[in-house]
N, C-alpha and C positions, 0 to 999 in steps of 0.2 A: 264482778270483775270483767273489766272488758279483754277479749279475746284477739290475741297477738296475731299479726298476718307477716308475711312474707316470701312472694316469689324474686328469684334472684336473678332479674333481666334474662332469664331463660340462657346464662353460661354458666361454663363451670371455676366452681370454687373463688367470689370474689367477693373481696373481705371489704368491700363497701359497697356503696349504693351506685356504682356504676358496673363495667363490665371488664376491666383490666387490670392487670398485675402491678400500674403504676397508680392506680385510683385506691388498690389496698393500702398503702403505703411502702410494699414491699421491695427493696432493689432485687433486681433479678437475680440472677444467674446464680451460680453454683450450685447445679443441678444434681449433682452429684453427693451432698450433703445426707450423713446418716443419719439416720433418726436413733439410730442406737449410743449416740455421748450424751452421757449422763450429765445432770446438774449439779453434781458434788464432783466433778472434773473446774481444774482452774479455770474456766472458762474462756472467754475471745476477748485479746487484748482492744481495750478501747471501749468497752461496755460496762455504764451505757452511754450514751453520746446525744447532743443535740438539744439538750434538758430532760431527757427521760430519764423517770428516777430509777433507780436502782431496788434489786427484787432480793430481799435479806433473805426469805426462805425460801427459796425454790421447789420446785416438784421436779421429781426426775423425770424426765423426758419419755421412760417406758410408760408413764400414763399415756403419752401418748400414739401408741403402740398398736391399739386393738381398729377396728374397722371405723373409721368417722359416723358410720351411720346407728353406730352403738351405745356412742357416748350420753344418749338420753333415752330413758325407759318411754314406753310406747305410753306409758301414762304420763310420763311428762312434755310427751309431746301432746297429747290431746290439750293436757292441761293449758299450754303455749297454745293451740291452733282451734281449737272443740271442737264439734262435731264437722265429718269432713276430712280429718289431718290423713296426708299420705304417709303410707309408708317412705322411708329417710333413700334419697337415690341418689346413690356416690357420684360427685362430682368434681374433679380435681384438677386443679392447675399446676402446674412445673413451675413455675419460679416460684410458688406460694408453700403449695404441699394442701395435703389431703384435704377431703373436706366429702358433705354430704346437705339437700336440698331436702325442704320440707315442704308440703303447700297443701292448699285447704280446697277440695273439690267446692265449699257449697259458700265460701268466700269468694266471692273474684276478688284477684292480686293479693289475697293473704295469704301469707308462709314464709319461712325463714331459713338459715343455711348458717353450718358451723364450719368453720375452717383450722386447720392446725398451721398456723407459719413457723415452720421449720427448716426450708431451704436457705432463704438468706442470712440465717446465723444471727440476725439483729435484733430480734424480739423488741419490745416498742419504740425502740432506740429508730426504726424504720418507720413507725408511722408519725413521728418528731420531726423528721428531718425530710422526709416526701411527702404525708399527707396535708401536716399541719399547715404548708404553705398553700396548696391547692382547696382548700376546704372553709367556706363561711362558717362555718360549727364547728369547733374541736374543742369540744371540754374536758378538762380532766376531773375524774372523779374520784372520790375520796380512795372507793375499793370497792374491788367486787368479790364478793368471798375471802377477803383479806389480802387480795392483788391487787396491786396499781394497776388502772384500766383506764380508758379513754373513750369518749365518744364522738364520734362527728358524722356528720352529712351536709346537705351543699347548701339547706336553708332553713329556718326556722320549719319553715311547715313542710318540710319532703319527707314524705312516706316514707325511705327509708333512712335506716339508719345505720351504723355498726357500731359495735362495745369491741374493742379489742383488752385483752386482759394478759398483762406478763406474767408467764409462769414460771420464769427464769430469764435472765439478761439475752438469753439466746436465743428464745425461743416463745412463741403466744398462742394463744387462741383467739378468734373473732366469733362472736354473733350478731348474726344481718338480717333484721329483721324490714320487712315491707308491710304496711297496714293493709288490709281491705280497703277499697273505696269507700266504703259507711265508714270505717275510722276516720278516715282520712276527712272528708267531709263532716265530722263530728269533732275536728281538730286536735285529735289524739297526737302526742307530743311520741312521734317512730322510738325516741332513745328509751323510753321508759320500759317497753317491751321487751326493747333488744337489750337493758340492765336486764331482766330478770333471767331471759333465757342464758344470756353469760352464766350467770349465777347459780344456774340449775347445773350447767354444764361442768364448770370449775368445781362446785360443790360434790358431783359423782368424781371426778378426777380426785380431788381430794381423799374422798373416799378410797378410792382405787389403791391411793398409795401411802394408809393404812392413816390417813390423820382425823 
């Protein structure tokens, strides 16, 4: 199985393959958003919006609660990155919300970055309505652990990629994965990487919150 890369343009917490809060899809502001409203609260009028579908069973929002750099066991990171994989180093952005970088000492440009988008209150409904116009790729995919998720990056063949995956109309996760240069040169298709490691990640979430 070939082995996932991803470093994330050296900023912090960005939910695609560029370096910005409007490249994630994310609208900014309201910085001030808890992470403590729950998914079994009536949620935000207007979601979701734009074509993004609608998330029937949600995850409470405390999975996403504990350190970003936690959310994948150090074996599953190896398993994502092999030999090489760094330890996870928090990096986070303000309009987005939390997140943490992974990268592969004996790769160059391989390693990957999870983000929680929490702040703008919009969960995919955000990356619908701002990414999906800016981006030559946006596919939707069936599911990722039983969540509507999406993919895009800027081309067929760019190294990176992201899986954005709703856990609730309010709220997502992203995984951003970048290949190694021997990937990338061996024409490894970035989104298939970055489906698995979403899938690692939602699946311990899942877990977390007893399903």
């Amino acid at each position: 199985m070939k082995r996932v890369g991803a470093v994330l343009c050296g900023c912090a917490v960005v939910v695609a393959a560029g370096c910005s809060a409007e490249q994630s899809g994310e609208a900014a502001p309201n910085l001030g958003a808890s992470m403590s409203r729950s998914a079994s609260s009536p949620g935000s009028p207007g979601l979701p919006h734009s074509g993004a579908p609608a998330v029937t069973d949600p995850l409470p929002e405390s999975v996403l609660s504990s350190h970003p750099c936690e959310v994948l066991t150090p074996e599953q990171v190896r398993q994502a990155l092999g030999r090489g994989a760094s330890a996870g180093e928090r990096k986070d952005l303000e309009p987005v919300g939390p997140g943490c970088d992974w990268s592969n000492s004996e790769n160059l440009g391989a390693g990957f970055q999870i983000g929680f988008s929490v702040v703008s209150r919009q969960g995919l409904s955000a990356q619908y309505a701002n990414t999906k116009p800016q981006k030559a790729i946006f596919r939707e995919l069936t599911s990722v652990a039983g969540f509507p998720a999406v993919a895009f990056k800027d081309s067929e063949d760019n190294r990176h990629c992201t899986v954005a995956v709703g856990l609730a109309n309010e709220y997502s996760i992203t995984a951003t994965v970048s290949l190694s240069f021997e990937q990338e040169s061996e024409g490894t298709d970035s989104c298939v990487p970055a489906e698995k490691v979403a899938a690692m990640v939602v699946g311990n979430l899942k877990a977390k919150a007893g399903r």
